[in-house]
N, C-alpha and C positions, 0 to 999 in steps of 0.2 A: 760476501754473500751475493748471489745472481738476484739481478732485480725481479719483481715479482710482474709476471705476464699480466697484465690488465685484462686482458680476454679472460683468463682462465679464473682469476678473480668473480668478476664480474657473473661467467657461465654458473661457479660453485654456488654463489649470492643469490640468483634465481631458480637454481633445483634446488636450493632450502629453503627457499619460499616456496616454490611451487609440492615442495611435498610436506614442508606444514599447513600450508591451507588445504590441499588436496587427503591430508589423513584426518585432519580437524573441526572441517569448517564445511564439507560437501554435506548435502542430504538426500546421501543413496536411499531409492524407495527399498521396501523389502522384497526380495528374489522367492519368493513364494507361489506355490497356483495360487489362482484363483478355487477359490472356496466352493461348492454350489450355493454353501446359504448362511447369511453370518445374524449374531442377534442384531448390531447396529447395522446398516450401509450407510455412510457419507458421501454424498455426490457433490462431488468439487474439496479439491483439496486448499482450496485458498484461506483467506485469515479467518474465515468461523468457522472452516473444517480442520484446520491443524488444531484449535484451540480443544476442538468438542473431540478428534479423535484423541487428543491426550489424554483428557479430562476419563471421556467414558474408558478407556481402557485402561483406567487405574484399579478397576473392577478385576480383579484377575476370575471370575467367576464370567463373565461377558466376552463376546468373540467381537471385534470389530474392524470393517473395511472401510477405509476412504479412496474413491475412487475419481484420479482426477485425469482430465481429458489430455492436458498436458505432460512435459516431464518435470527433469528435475534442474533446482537453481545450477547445481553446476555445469550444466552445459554449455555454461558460458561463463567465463568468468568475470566477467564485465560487472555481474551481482552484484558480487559484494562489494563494487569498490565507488564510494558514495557519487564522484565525481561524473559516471558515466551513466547516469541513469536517464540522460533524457535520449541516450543513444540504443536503450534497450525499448524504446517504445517505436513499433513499427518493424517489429521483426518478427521472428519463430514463436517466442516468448509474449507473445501477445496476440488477443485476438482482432484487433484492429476494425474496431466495429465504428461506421458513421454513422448520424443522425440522417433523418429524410431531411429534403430541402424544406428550410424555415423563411417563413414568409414577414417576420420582423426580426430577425438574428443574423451572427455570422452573415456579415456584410462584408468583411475580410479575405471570406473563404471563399474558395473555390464552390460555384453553383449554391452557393448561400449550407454549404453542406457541412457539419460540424464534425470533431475527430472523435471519438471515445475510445483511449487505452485502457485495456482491461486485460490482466493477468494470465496468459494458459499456462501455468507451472504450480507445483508445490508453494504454497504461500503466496500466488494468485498476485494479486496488485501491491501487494507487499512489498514486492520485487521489482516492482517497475516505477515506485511515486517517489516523491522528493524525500520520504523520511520525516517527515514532520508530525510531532508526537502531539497532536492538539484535540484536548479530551471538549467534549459541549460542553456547554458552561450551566453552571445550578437552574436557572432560568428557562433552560431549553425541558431538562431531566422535568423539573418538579411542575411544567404543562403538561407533559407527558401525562404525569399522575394523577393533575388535575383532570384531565379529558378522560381518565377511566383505564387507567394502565398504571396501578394500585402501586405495585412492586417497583415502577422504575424512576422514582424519585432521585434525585441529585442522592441524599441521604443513602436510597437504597443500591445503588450502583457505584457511591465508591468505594466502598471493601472492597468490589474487585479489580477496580483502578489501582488498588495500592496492592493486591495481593499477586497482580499479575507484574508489577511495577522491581524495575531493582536502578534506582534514582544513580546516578554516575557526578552530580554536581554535589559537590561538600556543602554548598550555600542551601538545600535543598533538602539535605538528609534527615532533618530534625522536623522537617515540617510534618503537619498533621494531612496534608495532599499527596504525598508521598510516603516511598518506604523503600528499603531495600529487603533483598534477597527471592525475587522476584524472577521470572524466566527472561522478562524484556529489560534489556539495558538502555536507560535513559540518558544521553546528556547535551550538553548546551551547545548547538550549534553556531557557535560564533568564532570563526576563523579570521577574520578581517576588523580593523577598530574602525571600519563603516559604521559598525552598531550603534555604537556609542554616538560615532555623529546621529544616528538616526534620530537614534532617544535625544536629542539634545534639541532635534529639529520638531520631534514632536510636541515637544515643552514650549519651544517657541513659539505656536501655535496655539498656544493655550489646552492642550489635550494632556492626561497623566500618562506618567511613568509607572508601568508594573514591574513587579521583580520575578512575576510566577507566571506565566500565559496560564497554566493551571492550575491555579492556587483560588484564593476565594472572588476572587470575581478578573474576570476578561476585558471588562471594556477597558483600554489603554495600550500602551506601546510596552512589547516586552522581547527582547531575545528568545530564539526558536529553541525550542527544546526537539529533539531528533532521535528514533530508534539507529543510533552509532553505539559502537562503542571499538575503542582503539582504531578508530579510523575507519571501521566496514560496517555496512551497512547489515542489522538482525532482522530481518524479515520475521513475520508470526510462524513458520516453517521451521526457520533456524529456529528461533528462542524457543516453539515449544515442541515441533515434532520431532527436529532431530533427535535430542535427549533422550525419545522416549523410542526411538524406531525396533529395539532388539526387544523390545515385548513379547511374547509371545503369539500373543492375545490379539495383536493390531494387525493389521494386513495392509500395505500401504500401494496402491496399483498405479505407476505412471500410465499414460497413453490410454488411458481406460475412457473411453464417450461412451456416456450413458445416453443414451436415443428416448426413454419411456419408462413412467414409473408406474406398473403393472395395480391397480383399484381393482380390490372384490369386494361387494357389500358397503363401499364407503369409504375401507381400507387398504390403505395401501400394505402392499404382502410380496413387491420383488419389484428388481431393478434389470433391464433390457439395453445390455452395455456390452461394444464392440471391444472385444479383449484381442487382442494378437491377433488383428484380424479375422476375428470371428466374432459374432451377434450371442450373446449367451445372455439367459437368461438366471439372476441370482432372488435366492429369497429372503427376506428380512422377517427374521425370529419374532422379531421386539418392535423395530421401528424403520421406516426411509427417512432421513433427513436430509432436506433440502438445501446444500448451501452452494450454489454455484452461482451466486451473486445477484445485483438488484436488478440486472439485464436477463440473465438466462436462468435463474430460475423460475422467474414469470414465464418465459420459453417454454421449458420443460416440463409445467402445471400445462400450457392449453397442448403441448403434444401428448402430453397425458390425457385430455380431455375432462380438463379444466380449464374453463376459461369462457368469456363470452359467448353464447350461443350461437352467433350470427357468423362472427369469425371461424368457429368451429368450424361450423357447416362449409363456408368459404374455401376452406382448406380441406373439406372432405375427412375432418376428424372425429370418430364416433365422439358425443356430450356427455359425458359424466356428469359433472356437476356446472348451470349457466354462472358463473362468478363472475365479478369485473377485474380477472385478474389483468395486469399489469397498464392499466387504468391510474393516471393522477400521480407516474409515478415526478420525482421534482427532484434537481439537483442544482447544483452550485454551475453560473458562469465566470469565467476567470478572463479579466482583460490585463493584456500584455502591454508595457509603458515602459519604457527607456529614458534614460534621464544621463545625459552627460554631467562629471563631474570632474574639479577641479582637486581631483588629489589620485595617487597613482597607485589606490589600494587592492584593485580588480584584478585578476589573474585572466592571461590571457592561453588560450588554447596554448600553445605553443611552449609557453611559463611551463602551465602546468605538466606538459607530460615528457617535459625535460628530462633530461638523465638524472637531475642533480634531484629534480622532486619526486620520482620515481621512487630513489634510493631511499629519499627522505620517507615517504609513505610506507614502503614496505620495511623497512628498520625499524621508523620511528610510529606510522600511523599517525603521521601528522603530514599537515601542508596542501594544497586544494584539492588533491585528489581525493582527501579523507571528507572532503565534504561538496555537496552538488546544488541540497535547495535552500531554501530560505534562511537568511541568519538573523532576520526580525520578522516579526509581526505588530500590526495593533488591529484591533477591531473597536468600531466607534460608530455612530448615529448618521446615517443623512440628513434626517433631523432631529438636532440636537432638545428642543422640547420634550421628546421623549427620552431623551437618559431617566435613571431612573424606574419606569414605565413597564419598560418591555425588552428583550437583549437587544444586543445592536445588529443593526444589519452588514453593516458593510465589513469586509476585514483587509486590507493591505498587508502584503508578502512581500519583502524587502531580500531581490537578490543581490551580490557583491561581485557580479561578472564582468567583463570588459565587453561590449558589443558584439567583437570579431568572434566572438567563439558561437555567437546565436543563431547563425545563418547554418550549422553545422544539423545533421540529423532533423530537419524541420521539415522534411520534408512529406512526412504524413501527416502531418497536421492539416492539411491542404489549404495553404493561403495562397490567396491570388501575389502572383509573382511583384505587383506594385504594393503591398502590403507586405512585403518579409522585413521580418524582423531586425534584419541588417540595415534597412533603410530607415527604420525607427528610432534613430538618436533626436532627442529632441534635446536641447541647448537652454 
């Protein structure tokens, strides 16, 4: 028998992957006009508009549009595949938004100016984070309740924790925090037996070991749970709008910017969105719903003329309604910390995108490719008097990377060049 050509192996082994994931796994929008007037519009297709254009278009009575300014995950294939996600931040697929210069932050960066990745695609930010599946913890939900937000109680928000949920760990399946059969595949992101050191070193310390980051309480150290499953990454796009895209009912529009959400009487009654290169104006039946994130739908309230008066006017925007819209909003900072270690569990750039782990990930869906962020967390007190008390503030994210691969794609984060990350091994 004539030895078997290695090329032609190899060539036949990536056009069957590339046409099983390419018939399987892409989320073509639908090929549809544009409507003049549907009962819902969703502005922004990201993870509360995939979820709501599913949900409401179960209605086969209800016509529904999501319109997002981006396109779609496949145009890059880099998506799905967990390893490469810090290299899809700073690109097409993002809107690469910075903060103004901060006058006690971002010390690091360049002109004291911070980075915000934020999603322009089907499934929005989905698509671009580490994957890390970490619900608030009872404590967060049931102030909520307490402050006057009746319905969102720990109690009232997890049914749909578990109803959205389809749990991938066996250790997990039985619990009352979890469920299967679910649109979003959960499982345990732990690739490396770093983990286990972690957990060992947190015990050291005197802090607990949890077995559930979401199960009945957070404060402790516990392996990541992660939207993977067989190795690729399920953004809220994949898990819920794929499935449902040959609706009838749905209308799903890539490249669609919405400019203005048309107020008569107090109510909004149409949406002013650049389709194919033209300004068209659509009407909403029923409702506008606002989901184009914690950044640009505040945006799109004052270019609607909603929002502060003073800015309004600033910007020459006729005032609808004076609001403090995007006033107070508050987010999470994340400091970076390098820690040399004495065991050779980390993968390195290089490792990883071997021939030999390539093969491994697209056969098997295993190996570093199949995973990118965190393989542990704990969250714990600064001060410890308050356990107890009140939830914790802090939370540490444990990645299992070698150094050499950090200095890669960093480059929109804007750190000043004696600050990169590559220079951060600390011993």
């Amino acid at each position: 028998m004539a030895p078997v050509n290695k090329f032609w192996c190899l060539a036949t082994i990536t056009c069957s992957i590339a046409i099983y994931y390419g018939c399987r796994f892409t989320d073509h929008p639908t090929n549809r006009e544009l409507r003049e007037s549907y009962d819902y519009i969703i502005i922004g297709g990201g993870t509360a508009g995939s979820v709501l254009g599913s949900r409401l278009s179960e209605d086969d009575d209800v016509t529904v549009a999501i319109l997002e300014a981006g396109g779609a995950a496949d145009n890059d294939p880099r998506v799905t595949i967990p390893y490469y996600f810090p290299s899809l931040q700073g690109t097409e697929l993002d809107w690469k938004f910075y903060t103004t210069r901060q006058q006690h932050a971002y010390f690091a960066m360049k002109d004291q100016v911070g980075y915000i990745p934020r999603g322009k695609l089907l499934g929005g930010s989905s698509n671009l984070n580490a994957m890390a599946y970490n619900r608030g913890g009872r404590d967060v939900y049931d102030k909520w309740a307490a402050d006057g937000c009746d319905e969102w109680s720990y109690d009232d928000v997890l049914p749909y924790f578990l109803k959205s949920e389809d749990i991938q760990m066996t250790s997990l399946e039985n619990s009352s925090y979890h469920s299967r059969g679910g649109p979003l595949p959960i499982s345990e992101a732990k690739v490396t037996p770093l983990v286990d050191i972690y957990a060992e070193a947190w015990k050291e310390i005197g802090h607990q070991v949890i077995h559930d980051l979401n199960g009945p309480t957070q404060n402790g150290f516990s392996s990541m749970q992660a939207n993977i499953k067989n190795g690729q990454r399920y953004s809220t796009s994949r898990a819920f709008l794929l499935p449902v895209m040959h609706r009838h009912n749905l209308d799903v529009h890539t490249y669609s910017h919405v400019y203005k959400v048309v107020i008569n009487d107090g109510r909004a009654v149409a949406v002013v969105v650049d389709y194919q290169g033209e300004r068209r104006t659509v009407r909403a039946n029923k409702e506008v719903i606002l989901s184009a994130g914690a950044l640009q739908s505040p945006q799109l309230l004052m270019l609607s003329g909603v929002g502060p008066r003073k800015h309004l006017k600033d910007m020459g925007i006729p005032v609808i309604a004076d609001l403090p819209v995007g006033e107070n909003l508050r987010d999470h900072l994340m400091f970076v910390f390098r820690q040399l270690t004495n065991t050779s569990h980390s993968t390195t750039e290089e490792e990883a995108e071997s021939l030999t782990e390539q093969l491994r990930y697209y056969v098997l869906g295993k190996g570093p490719l199949s995973y990118g962020g965190p393989e542990g967390s704990a969250f714990f007190h600064s001060d410890s008097s308050l356990e107890g008390k009140q939830p914790p503030d802090l939370q540490l994210s444990f990645y299992s990377k070698s150094a050499s691969t950090s200095g890669k794609n960093m480059g929109e984060y804007n750190f000043r060049d004696e600050a990169s990350l590559t220079k951060m091994v600390v011993s």
